[in-house]
C-alpha positions as CSV (number, residue, x, y, z in Angstrom):
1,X,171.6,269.4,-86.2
2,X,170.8,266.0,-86.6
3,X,169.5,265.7,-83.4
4,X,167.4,268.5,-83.9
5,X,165.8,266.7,-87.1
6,X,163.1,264.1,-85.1
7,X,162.2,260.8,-86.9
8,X,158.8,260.4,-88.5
9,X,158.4,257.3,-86.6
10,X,158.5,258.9,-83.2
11,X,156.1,261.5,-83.7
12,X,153.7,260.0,-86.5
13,X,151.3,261.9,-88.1
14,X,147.5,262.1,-88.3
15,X,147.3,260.2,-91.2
16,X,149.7,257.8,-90.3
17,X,147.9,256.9,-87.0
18,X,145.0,256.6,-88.8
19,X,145.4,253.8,-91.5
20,X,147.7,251.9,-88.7
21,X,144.9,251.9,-86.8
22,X,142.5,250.8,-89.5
23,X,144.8,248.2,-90.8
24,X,144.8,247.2,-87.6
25,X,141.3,247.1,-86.8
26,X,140.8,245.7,-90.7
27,X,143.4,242.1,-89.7
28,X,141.7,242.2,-86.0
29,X,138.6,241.7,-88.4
30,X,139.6,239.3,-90.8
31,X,141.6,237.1,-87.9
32,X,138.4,237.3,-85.3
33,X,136.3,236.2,-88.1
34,X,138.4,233.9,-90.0
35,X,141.1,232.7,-87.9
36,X,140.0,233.1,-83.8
37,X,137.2,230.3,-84.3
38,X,140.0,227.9,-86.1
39,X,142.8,228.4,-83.1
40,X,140.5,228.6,-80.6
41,X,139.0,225.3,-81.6
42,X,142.4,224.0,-81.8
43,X,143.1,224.9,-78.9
44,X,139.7,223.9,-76.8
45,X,140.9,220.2,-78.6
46,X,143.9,220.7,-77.1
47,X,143.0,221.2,-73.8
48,X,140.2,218.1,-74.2
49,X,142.7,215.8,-75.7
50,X,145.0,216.8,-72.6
51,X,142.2,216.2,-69.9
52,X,141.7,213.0,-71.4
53,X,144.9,211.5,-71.6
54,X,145.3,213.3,-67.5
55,X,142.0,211.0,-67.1
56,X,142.7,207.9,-68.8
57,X,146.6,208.0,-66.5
58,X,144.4,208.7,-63.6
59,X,142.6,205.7,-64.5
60,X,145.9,203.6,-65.7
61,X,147.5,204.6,-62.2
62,X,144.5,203.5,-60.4
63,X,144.1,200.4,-62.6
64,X,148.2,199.6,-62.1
65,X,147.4,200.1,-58.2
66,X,144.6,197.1,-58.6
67,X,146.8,195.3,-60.4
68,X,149.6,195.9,-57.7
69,X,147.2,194.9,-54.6
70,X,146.3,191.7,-56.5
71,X,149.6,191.0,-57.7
72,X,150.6,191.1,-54.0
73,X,147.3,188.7,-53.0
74,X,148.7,185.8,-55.7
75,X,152.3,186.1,-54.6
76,X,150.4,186.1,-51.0
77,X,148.7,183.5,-52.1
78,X,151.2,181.6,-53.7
79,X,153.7,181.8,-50.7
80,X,151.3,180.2,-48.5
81,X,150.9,177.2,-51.2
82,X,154.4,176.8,-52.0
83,X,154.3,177.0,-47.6
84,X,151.6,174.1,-47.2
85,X,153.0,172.0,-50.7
86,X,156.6,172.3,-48.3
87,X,155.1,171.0,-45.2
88,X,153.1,167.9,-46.9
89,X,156.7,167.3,-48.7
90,X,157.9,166.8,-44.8
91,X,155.3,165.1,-43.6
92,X,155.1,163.0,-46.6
93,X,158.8,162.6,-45.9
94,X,158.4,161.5,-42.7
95,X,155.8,159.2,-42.6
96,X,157.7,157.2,-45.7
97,X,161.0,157.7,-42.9
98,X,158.9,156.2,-40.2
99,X,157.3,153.0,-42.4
100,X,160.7,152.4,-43.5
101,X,161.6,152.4,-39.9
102,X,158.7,150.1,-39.1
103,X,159.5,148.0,-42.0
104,X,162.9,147.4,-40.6
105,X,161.9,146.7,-37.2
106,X,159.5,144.4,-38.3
107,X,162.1,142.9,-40.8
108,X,164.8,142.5,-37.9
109,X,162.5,140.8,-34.9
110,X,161.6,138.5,-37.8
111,X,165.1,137.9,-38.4
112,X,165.5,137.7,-35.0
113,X,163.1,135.5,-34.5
114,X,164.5,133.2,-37.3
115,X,167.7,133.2,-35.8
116,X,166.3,132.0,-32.3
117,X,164.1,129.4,-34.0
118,X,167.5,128.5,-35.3
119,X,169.6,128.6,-32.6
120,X,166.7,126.4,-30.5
121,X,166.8,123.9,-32.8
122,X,170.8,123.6,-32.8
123,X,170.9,123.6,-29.4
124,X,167.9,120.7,-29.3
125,X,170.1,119.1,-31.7
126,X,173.1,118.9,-29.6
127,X,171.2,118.1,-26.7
128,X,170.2,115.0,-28.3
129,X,173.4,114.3,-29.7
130,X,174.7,115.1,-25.7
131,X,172.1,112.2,-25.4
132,X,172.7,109.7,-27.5
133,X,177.0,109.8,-26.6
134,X,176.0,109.6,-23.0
135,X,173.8,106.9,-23.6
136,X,176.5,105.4,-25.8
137,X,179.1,105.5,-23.2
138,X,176.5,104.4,-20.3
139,X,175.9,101.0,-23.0
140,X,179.6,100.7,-23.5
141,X,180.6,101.2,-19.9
142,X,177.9,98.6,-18.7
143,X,179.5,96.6,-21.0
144,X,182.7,96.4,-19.9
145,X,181.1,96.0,-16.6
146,X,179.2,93.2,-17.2
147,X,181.9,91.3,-19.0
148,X,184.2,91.0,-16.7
149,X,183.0,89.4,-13.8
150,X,184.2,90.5,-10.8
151,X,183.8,88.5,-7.6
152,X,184.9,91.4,-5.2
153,X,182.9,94.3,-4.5
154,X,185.5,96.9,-3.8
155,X,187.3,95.7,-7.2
156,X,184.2,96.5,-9.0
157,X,184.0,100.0,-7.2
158,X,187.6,100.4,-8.1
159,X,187.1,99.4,-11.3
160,X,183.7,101.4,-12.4
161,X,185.8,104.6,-11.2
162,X,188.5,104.0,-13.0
163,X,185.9,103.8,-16.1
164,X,184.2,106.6,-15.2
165,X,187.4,109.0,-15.2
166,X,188.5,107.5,-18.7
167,X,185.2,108.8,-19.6
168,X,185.5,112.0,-17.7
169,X,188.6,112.2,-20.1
170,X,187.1,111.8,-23.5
């Protein structure tokens, strides 16, 4: 028999239908007049404040693109300085290379030059000294020659050669 018996809730009355539905009619009331304009206002805030901040990080994403493309133009930028500041470093290197060169090479054909100012002037010295011994030994060897006094000619002959390979000697 129980499930003969059916439950008031399944088959509801008249009545019952009747103040559900005005009770429910009565808090559509009071919420569409009192509480709809509230949450909808919340929520049409809502949905500005979210198409703002979608705006504004449409606008950030574009800015941060900028800001990439002109990043890239200074690091551009700055390879091609670091690029030209490397190549005046070599030049600048080289040129200071080459007058050092220069420097040198003028430095040694002075030097040079020194030394065969030098060497002349030795070698003019000993020429002269050359000089003055062979004139010594001309003076000494006429000398001899004229002090002893020789009546023969071929003893003379005889004897001048006989000086002269003493001399060839010394």
């Amino acid at each position: 028999m129980f499930f003969l018996e059916i439950n008031p809730l399944i088959k509801p009355e008249i009545g019952l239908i009747v103040w559900t539905t005005l009770s429910f009619l009565l808090l559509l009331f009071v919420l569409a007049k009192f509480a709809w304009k509230p949450i909808l206002g919340a929520i049409k805030k809502r949905e500005e404040t979210i198409n703002d901040s979608l705006a504004t990080a449409e606008r950030v994403k574009a800015e941060m693109a900028q800001l990439k493309s002109e990043n890239e133009a200074l690091m551009a930028k700055a390879r091609e300085e670091r690029a030209q500041m490397l190549k005046e470093a070599r030049d600048t290197k080289d040129r200071i290379i080459n007058e050092a060169k220069e420097q040198a090479k003028a430095e040694a054909n002075k030097i040079v030059a020194e030394a065969q100012q030098a060497i002349h002037a030795q070698k003019m010295a000993a020429l002269t000294d050359v000089k003055n011994q062979v004139g010594k030994l001309v003076i000494e060897v006429s000398e001899k020659v004229l002090r002893r006094e020789l009546s023969n000619k071929g003893e003379q002959e005889g004897y001048i050669k006989q000086l002269t390979d003493e001399v060839k000697l010394n």
